[in-house]
C-alpha positions in Angstrom: -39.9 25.6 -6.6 -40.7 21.9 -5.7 -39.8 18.9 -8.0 -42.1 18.6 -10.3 -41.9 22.0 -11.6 -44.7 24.1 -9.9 -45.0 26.7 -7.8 -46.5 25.6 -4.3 -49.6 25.0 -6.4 -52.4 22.9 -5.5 -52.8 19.5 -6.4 -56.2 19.9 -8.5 -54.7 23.2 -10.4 -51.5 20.5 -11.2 -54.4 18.6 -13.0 -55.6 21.0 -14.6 -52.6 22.5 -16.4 -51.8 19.1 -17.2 -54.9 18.3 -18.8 -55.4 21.8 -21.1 -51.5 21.4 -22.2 -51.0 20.2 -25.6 -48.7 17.8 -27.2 -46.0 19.9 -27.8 -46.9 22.3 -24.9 -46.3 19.4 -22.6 -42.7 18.6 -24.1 -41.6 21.7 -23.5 -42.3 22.0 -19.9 -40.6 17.9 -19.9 -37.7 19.8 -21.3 -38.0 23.0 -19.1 -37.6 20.6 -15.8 -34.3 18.7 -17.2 -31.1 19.6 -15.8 -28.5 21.5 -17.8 -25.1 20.1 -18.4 -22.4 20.7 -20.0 -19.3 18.4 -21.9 -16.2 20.0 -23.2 -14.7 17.8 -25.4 -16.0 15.7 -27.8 -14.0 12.6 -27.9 -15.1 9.2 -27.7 -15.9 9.5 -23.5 -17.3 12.7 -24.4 -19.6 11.4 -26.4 -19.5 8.5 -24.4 -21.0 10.3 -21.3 -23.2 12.9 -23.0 -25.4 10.5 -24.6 -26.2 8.4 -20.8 -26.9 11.9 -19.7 -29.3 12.6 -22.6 -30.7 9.0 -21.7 -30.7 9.6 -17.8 -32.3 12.9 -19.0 -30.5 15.8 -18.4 -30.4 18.7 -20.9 -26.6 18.8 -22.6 -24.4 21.1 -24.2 -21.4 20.7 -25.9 -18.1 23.2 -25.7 -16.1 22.8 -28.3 -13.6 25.3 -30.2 -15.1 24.4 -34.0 -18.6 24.1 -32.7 -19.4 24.0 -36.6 -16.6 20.8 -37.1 -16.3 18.8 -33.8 -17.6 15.8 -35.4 -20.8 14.0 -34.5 -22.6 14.3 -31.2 -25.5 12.2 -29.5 -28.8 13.5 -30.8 -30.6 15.7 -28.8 -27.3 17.5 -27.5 -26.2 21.5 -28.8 -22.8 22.6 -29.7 -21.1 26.2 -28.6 -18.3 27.5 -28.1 -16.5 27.1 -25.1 -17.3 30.7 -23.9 -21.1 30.1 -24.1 -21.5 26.4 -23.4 -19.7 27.3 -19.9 -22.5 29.9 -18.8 -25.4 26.9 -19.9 -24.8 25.1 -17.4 -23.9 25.3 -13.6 -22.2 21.6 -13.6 -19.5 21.0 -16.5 -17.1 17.4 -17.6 -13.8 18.1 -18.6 -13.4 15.2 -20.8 -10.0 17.1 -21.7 -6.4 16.2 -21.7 -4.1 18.3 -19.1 -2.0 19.6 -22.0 -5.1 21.4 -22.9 -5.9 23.0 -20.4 -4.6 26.2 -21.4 -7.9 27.6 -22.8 -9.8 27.4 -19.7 -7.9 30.4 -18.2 -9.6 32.6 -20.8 -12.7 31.5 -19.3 -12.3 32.0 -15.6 -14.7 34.4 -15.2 -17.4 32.2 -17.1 -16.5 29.6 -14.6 -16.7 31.0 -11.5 -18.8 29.2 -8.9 -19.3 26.5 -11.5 -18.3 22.8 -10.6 -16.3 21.2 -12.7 -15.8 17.5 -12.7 -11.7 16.8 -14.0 -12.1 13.3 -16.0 -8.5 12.8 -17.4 -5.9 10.4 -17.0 -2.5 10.5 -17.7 -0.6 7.8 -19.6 2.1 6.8 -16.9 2.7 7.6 -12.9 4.1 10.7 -12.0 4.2 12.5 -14.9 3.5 15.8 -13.5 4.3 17.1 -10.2 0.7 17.5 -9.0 -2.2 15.5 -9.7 -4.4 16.8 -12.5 -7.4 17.8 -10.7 -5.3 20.0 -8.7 -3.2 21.5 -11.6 -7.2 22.7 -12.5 -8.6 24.1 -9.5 -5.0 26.4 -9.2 -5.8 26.9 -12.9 -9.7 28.2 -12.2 -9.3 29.0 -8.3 -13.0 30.7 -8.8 -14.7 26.9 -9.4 -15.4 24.0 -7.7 -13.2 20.8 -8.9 -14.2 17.5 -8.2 -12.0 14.6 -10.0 -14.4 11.7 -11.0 -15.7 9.2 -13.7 -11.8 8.8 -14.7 -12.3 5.0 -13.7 -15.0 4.3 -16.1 -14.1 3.8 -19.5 -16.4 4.7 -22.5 -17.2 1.6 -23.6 -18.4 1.1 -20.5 -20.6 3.9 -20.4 -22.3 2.6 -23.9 -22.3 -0.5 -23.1 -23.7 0.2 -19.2 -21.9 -0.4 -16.2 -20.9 -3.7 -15.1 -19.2 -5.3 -11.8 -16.2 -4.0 -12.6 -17.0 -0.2 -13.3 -20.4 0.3 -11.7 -18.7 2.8 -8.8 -17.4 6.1 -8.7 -14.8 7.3 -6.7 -14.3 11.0 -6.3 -12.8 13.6 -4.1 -13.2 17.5 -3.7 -13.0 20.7 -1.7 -16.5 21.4 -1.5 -18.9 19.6 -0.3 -21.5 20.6 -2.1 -20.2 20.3 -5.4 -19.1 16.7 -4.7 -22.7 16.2 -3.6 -24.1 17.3 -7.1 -21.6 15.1 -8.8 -22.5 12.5 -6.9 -26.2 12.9 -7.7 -25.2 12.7 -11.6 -23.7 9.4 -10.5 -26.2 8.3 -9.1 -28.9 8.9 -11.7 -26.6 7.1 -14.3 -26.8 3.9 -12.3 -23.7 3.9 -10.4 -22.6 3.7 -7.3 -20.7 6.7 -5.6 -17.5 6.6 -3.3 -16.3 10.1 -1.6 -12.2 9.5 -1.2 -12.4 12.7 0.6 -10.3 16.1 -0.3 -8.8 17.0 -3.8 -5.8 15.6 -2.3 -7.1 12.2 -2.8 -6.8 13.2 -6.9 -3.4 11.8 -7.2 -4.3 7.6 -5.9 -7.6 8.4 -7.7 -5.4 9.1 -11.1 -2.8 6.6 -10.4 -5.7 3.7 -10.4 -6.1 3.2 -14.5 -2.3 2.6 -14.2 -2.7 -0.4 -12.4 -2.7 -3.5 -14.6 -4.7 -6.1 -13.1 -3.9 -5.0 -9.6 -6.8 -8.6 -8.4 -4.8 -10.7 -10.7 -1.2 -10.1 -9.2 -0.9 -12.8 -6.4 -3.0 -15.5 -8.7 -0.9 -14.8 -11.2 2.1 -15.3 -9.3 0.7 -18.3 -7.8 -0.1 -19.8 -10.6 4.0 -19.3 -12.9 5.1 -20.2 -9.2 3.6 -23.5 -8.8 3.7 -24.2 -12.9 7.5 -22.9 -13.0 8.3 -25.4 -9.1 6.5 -28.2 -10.8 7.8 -28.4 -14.3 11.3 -28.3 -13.2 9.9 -31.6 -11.0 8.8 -33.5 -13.7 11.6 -32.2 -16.3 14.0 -34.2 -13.3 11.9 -37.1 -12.6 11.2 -38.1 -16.5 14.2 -35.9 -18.8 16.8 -36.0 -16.5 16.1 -39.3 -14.9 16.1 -41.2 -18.3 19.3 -39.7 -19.4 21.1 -39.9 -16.4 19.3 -43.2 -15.4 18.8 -45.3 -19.1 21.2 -43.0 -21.2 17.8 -42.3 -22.9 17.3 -38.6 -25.0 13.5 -38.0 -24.2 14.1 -34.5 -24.3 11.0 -34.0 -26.9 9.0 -34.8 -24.3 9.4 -31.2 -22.9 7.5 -29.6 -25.6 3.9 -31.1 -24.6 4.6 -34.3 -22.6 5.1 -32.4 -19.4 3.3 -29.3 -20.0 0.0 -31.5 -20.7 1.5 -33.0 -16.8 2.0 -29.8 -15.3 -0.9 -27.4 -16.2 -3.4 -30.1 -15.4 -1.5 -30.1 -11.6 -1.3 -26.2 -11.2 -4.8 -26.2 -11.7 -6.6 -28.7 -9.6 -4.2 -26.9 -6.6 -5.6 -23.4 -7.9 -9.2 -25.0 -7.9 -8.6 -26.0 -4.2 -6.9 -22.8 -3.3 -10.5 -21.6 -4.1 -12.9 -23.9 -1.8 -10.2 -23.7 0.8 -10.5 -20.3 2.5 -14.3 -21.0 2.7 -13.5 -24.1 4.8 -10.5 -22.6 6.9 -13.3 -19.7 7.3 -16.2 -21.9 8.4 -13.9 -23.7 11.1 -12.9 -20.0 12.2 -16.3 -19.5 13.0 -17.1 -23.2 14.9 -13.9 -22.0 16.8 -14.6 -18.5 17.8 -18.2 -19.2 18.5 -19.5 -16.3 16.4 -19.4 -14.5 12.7 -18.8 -10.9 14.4 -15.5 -11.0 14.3 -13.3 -10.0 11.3 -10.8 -13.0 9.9 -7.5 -12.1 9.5 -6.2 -10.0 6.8 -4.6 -12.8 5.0 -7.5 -14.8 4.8 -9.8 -12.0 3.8 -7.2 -11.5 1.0 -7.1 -15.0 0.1 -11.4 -14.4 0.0 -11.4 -11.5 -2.5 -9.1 -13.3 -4.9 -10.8 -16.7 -5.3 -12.6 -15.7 -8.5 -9.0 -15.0 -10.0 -7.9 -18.8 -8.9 -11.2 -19.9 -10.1 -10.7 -18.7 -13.5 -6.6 -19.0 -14.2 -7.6 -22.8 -12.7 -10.5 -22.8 -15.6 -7.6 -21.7 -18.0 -5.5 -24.4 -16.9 -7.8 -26.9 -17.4 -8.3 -25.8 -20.8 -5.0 -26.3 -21.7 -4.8 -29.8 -20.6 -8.1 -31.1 -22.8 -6.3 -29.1 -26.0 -2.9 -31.0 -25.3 -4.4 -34.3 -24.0 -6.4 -34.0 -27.9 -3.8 -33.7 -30.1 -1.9 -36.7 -28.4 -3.0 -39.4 -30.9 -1.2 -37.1 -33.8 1.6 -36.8 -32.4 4.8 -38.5 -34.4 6.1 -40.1 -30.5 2.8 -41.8 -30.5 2.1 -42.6 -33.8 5.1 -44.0 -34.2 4.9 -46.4 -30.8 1.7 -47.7 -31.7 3.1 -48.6 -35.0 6.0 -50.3 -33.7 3.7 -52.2 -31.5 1.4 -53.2 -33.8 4.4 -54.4 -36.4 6.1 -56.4 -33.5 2.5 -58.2 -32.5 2.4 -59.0 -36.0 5.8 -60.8 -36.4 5.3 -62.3 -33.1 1.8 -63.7 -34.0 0.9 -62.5 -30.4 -2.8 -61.5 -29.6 -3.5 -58.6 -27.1 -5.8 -60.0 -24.1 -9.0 -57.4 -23.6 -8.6 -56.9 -19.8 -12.2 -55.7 -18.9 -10.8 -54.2 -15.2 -8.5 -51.9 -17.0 -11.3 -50.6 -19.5 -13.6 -50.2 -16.4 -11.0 -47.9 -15.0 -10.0 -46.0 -18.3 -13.5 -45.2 -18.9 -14.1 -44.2 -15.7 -11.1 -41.7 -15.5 -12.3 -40.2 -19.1 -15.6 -39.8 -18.0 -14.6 -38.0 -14.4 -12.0 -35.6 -16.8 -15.2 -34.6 -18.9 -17.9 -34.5 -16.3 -15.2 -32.5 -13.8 -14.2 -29.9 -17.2 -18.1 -29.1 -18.2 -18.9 -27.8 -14.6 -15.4 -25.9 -14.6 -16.8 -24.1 -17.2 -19.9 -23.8 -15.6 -18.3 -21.6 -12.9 -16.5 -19.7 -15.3 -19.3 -18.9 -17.3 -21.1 -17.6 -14.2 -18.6 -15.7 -12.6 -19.0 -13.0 -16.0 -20.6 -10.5 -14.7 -23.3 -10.6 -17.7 -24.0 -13.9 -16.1 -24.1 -13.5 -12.6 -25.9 -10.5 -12.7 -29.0 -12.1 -14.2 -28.9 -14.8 -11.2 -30.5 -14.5 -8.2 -28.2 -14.6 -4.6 -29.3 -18.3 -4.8 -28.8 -19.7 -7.9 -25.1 -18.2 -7.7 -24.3 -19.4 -4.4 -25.4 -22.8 -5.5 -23.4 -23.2 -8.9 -20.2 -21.5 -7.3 -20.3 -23.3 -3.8 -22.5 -26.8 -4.2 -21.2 -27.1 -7.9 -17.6 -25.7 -7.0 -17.2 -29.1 -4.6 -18.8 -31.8 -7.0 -16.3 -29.7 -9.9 -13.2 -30.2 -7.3 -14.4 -34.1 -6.2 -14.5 -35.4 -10.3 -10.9 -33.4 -10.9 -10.0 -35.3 -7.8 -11.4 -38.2 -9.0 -10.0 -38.2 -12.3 -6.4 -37.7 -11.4 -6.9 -40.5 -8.4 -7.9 -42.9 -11.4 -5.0 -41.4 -13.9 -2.0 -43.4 -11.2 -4.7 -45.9 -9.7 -2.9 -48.8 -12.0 1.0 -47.7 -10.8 1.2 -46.1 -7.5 2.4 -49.3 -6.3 4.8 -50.2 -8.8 8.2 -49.2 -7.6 9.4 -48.0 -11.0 7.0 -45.4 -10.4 9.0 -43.8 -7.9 11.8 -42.4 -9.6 14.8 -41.5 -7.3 12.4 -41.9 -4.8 10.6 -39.3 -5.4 6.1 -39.4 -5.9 4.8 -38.3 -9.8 3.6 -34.9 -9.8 0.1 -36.2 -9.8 0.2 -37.5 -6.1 1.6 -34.1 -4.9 -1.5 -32.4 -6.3 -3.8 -34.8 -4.5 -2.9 -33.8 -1.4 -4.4 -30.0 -1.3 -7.6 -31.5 -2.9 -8.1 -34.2 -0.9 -7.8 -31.9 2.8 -10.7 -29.5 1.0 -12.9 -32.8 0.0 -12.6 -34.1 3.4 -13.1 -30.8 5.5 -16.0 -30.0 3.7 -17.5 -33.4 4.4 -16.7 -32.5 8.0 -18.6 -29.0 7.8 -21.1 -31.3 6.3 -22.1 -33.6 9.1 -25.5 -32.4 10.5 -23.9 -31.7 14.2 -21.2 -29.7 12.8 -23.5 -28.0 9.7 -26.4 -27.3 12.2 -23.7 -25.2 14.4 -22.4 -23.4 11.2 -25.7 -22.5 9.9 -26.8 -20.9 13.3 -23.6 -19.1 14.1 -24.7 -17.6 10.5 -27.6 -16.6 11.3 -26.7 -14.5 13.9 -25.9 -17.0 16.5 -23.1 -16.1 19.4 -22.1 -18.7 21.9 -20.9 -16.2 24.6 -23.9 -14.4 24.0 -25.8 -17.7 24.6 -23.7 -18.3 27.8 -24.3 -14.8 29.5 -28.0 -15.6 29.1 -27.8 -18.7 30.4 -25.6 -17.1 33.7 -28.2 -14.1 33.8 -31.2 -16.9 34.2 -29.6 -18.7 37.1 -28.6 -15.6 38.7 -32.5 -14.4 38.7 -33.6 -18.3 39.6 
């Protein structure tokens, strides 16, 4: 039978029957040409999954062991009993449990041949001795198990895939079968990754487990530098005034140094992000070609820069909510009264120094101008977002308008100590404020690029990623001269 139905007739008898069929006749040879499936289970991914199929159109049946009380199902699907629904069907979802399992070995002779796709997860690693998928096909040794789908959730599936759960992974016995899952897959809009043989199930169940496996070194980077430097500043202002002055400023390590620390920790994870892409662009300039793989830390370092980008973002976002509630604070409410009572009693008139409101104004503007592109790139890194720009448009607001984000941050915390890096006082136990340490990291990034930005250097870049191989270029050269 071909595709569309027919029987190796011609194309003008096709017409025909097309043309004499009814309304109705016409939906029922639609519905003759959809693809049985079945579901067993009819829990929220069951129903989850059924109604994409129905959408994807595919013809669906239900197994349940109350077909008359399972609860609602997407319309256009039937409910039987597990018995029947298992011969509807030649390709069935176990959107099951593995503690209930039991009833399929009843049904092994129903199931024979059939493919069934395993689904489940457990609730922690290692809590059986085998992987589920294999527990099944030991169970049904007649049918053809294939574990997949157990990485998609089933909000997900209502909601339609995004970045982050558009592929399948799966693995199987037969090939066959893993083929015809696959195909499902695919039809659904997803994307399909064979792991190989059923003993693959195991890593393949063990992935949900994972929490925020991408997020683990970023993480750690991030309460690693927050934790180093707010034990620096905790030194340099607590411990230094008490030691130092016999001063108790301890209050201060409620929001005085957190609104100093998060502020550094993220302009460093904001480099951390633009500075692979530079290390990688002098790789290139170095080896003479884009052929060759970078190392596996910097590859690492590549995949995680969205993670920086947004715990960075985060930071940021911290430091504007602390840096607003500053004027109610009682520490500085009660300075600027003091001030202003002392002035009074003194008769003394504060001097409007124009150079310093130049430079305040400045550094406020650079904060605000540097925090709405921040969130900028965070809003474009959702995948909602992203996925509606073209290769273009994303490259330019996470790469052109990554930079000018990093150069106002820079800028900013530059004109933050641009009034007291000189002053000696500054330089408590002769140690730099936290703010020049982050400067550093930024400032290499800001200067690199400008070097990957000269036309000699950008010319060479832009060729060698195009395609464009020095030795490749040489051996030419040497083959010419040769022939000459």
């Amino acid at each position: 039978m071909s595709s569309d139905g027919s029987n190796g007739d011609s194309t003008e008898e096709k017409r025909e029957v097309v043309v004499l069929l009814p309304l109705d006749g016409a939906r029922a040879a639609s519905a003759a040409q959809q693809e049985p499936l079945c579901i067993f289970g009819t829990g929220d991914f069951g129903r989850s999954l059924g109604q994409r199929l129905l959408h994807s159109g595919y013809r669906l049946t239900y197994g349940s062991r109350r077909p008359g009380g399972c609860g609602p199902v997407p319309p256009g699907a039937q409910v039987m009993s597990h018995a029947s629904a298992a011969q509807s069907a030649p390709l069935l979802f176990l959107c099951i449990h593995r503690e209930n399992y039991d009833f399929l070995k009843p049904l092994a002779p129903q199931l024979q041949g059939k493919v069934l796709v395993d689904v489940s997860n457990n609730q922690e690693k290692n809590m059986y001795p085998e992987a589920n998928a294999e527990y099944l096909q030991r169970l049904i040794p007649g049918a053809h198990v294939v574990k997949a789908f157990n990485t998609l959730s089933a909000w997900a599936l209502q909601n339609g895939p995004s970045d982050a759960s558009r592929q399948v992974h799966l693995c199987g016995n037969d090939s066959e079968a893993k083929q015809a899952v696959a195909a499902v897959a695919t039809k659904l809009g997803l994307s399909v990754l064979d792991r190989g043989s059923l003993s693959a199930a195991r890593q393949l169940e063990d992935a949900p487990l994972e929490l925020f496996p991408e997020w683990r070194l970023p993480v750690r980077l991030a309460v690693g530098l927050t934790a180093a430097f707010y034990l620096y500043v905790l030194i340099r202002d607590v411990v230094f005034s008490y030691v130092e002055k016999n001063k108790d400023v301890s209050f201060r390590m409620i929001v005085s140094l957190a609104n100093k620390v998060f502020p550094i920790v993220s302009i460093i994870m904001l480099s951390l992000c633009y500075l692979p892409g530079v290390i990688a662009a002098f790789l290139q300039l170095y080896r003479g070609t884009k052929y060759k793989r970078f190392p596996d830390w910097l590859d690492r370092w590549m995949l995680c820069r969205k993670q920086l980008g947004l715990i960075a973002l985060g930071l940021a976002s911290l430091h504007v909510l602390y840096s607003l509630i500053i004027p109610i604070r009682y520490y500085v409410r009660f300075k600027v009264a003091a001030s202003t009572v002392s002035k009074a009693r003194g008769n003394e008139t504060a001097v409007f120094n124009n150079s310093v409101a130049w430079i305040n104004d400045s550094f406020y503007s650079a904060g605000i101008l540097g925090f709405g592109l921040y969130l900028l790139l965070g809003i474009t890194s959702l995948p909602s977002v992203s996925n509606a720009l073209s290769w273009r448009e994303f490259s330019f607001i996470q790469s052109k308008l990554g930079y000018l984000t990093l150069f106002f941050c820079t800028l900013h915390t530059y004109l933050y100590g641009s009034s007291t890096f000189l002053l000696v006082s500054t330089y408590k136990w002769f140690t730099p404020p936290g703010y020049m340490l982050s400067l550093v990291l930024p400032t290499v990034v800001i200067v690199l690029k400008l070097l990957i930005l000269l036309p000699c250097v950008d010319r060479r870049v832009a060729r060698i990623r195009r395609g464009w191989e020095r030795n490749a270029q040489a051996e030419e050269e040497s083959r010419k001269l040769l022939l000459t």
